[in-house]
Every structure is written in C-alpha cells, then in structure tokens.
Backbone as CSV, one residue per row, in Angstrom:
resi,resn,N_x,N_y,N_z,CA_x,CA_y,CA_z,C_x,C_y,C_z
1,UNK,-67.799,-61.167,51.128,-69.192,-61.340,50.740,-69.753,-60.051,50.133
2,UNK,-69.270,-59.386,50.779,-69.581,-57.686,50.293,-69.706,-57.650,48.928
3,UNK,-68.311,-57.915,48.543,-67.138,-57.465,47.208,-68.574,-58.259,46.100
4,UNK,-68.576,-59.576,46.517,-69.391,-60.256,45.322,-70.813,-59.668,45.219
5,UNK,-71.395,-59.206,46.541,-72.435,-58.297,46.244,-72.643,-57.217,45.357
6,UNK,-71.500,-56.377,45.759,-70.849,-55.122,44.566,-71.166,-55.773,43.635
7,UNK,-70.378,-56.664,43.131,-69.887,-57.283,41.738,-71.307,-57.446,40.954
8,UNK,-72.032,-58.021,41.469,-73.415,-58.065,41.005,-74.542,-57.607,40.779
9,UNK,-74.336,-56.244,41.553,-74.794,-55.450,41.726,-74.724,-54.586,40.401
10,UNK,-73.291,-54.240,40.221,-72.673,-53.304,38.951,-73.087,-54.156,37.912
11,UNK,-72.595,-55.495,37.965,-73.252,-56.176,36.496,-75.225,-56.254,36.285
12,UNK,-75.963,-56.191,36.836,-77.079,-55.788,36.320,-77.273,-54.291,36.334
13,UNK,-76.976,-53.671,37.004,-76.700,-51.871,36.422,-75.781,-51.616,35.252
14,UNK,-75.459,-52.274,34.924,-74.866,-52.018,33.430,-75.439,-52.095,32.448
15,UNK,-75.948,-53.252,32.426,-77.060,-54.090,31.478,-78.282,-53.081,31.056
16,UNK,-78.651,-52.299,32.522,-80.103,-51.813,31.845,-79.566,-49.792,31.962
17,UNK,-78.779,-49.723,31.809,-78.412,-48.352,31.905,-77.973,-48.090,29.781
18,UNK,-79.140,-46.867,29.935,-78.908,-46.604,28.599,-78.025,-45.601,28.512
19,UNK,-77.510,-45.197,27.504,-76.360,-44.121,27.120,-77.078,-43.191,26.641
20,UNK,-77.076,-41.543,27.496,-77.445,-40.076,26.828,-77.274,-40.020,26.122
21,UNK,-78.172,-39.039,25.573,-78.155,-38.548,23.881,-76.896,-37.561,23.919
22,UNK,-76.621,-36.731,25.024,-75.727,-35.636,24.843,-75.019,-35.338,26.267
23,UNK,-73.693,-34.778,26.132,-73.078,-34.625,27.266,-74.013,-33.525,28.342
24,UNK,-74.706,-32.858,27.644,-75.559,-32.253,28.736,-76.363,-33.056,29.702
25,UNK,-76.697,-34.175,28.508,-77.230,-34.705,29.272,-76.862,-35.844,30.783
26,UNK,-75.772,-36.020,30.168,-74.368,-36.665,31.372,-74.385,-36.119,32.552
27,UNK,-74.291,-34.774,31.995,-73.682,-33.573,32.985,-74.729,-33.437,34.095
28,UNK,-76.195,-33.549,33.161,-76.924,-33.385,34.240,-76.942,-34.326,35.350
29,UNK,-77.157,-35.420,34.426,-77.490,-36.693,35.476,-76.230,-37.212,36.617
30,UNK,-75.161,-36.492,35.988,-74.367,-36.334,37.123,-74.662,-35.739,38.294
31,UNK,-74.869,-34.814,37.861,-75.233,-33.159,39.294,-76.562,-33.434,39.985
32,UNK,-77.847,-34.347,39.034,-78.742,-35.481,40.110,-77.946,-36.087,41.191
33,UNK,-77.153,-36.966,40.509,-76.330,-37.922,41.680,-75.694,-37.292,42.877
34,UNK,-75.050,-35.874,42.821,-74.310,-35.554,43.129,-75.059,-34.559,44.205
35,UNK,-76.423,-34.256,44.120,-77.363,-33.244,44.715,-76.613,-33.791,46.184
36,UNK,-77.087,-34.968,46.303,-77.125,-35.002,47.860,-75.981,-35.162,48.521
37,UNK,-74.774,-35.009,48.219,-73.641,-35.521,48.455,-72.833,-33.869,48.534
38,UNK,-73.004,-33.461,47.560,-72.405,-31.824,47.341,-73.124,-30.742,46.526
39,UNK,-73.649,-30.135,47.150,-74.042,-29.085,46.471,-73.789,-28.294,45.244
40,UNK,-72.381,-28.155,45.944,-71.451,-27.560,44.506,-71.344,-27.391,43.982
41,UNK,-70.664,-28.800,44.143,-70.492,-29.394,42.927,-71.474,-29.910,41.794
42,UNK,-72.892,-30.343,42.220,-73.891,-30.468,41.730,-74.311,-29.010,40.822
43,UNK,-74.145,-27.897,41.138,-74.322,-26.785,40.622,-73.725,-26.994,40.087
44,UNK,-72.187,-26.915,39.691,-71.275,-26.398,39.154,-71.518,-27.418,37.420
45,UNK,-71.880,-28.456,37.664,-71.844,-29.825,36.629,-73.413,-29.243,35.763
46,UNK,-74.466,-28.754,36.686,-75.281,-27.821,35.736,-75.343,-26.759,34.871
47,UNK,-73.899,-25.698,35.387,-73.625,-24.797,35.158,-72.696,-25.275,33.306
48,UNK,-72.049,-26.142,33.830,-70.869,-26.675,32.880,-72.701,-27.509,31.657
49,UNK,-73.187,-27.972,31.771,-74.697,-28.911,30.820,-74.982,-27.538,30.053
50,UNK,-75.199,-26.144,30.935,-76.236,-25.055,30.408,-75.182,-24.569,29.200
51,UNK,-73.811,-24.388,30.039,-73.391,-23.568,28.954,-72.349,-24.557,27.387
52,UNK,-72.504,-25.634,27.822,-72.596,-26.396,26.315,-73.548,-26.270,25.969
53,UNK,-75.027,-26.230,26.093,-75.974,-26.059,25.324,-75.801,-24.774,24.698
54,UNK,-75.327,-23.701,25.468,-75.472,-22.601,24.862,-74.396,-22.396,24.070
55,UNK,-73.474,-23.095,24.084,-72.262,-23.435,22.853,-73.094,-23.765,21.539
56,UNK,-73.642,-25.245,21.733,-74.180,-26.045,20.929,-75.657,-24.862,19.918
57,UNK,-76.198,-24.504,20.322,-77.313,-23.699,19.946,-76.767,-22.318,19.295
C-alpha cells in the first residue's frame, strides 16, 4: 500500500516541478534539501553553486 502511495506521490511531484535556470541553481536547491539531513554536505553543494558562479562570471 505504501509502494502505490510513493508511486503517486512522485507522479504529481513531477508534473509541477519546474527545471532551474542553472546548475547553481540545482546545487543550491540541493544543499536546501540536504540542510536538515547533513550539514556538510549541504555546505559543501553551496560551496561547489558559489564557485561555478564564479567560473561563470
């Protein structure tokens, strides 16, 4: 019962999830997700957004 919950779950989160303009912007919204789970690593995925920008610029 779970599984089909999942299942349905992911198919309307697909639907309304738009695609970033830029991997920074990925990066960030990764290291959101990731705040509460790992620190870190959440840093580390900001660290990796800042310095493509500072590639990119």
């Amino acid at each position: 019962m779970f599984s089909l919950v999942a299942q349905v779950a992911r198919l309307f989160r697909s639907n309304h999830v738009e695609t970033p303009s830029s991997p920074a912007a990925t990066l960030m919204e990764r290291a959101d997700s990731r705040a509460g789970l790992d620190a870190h690593d959440a840093q580390e995925l900001r660290a990796a957004a800042s310095a493509w920008l500072s590639v990119v610029r």
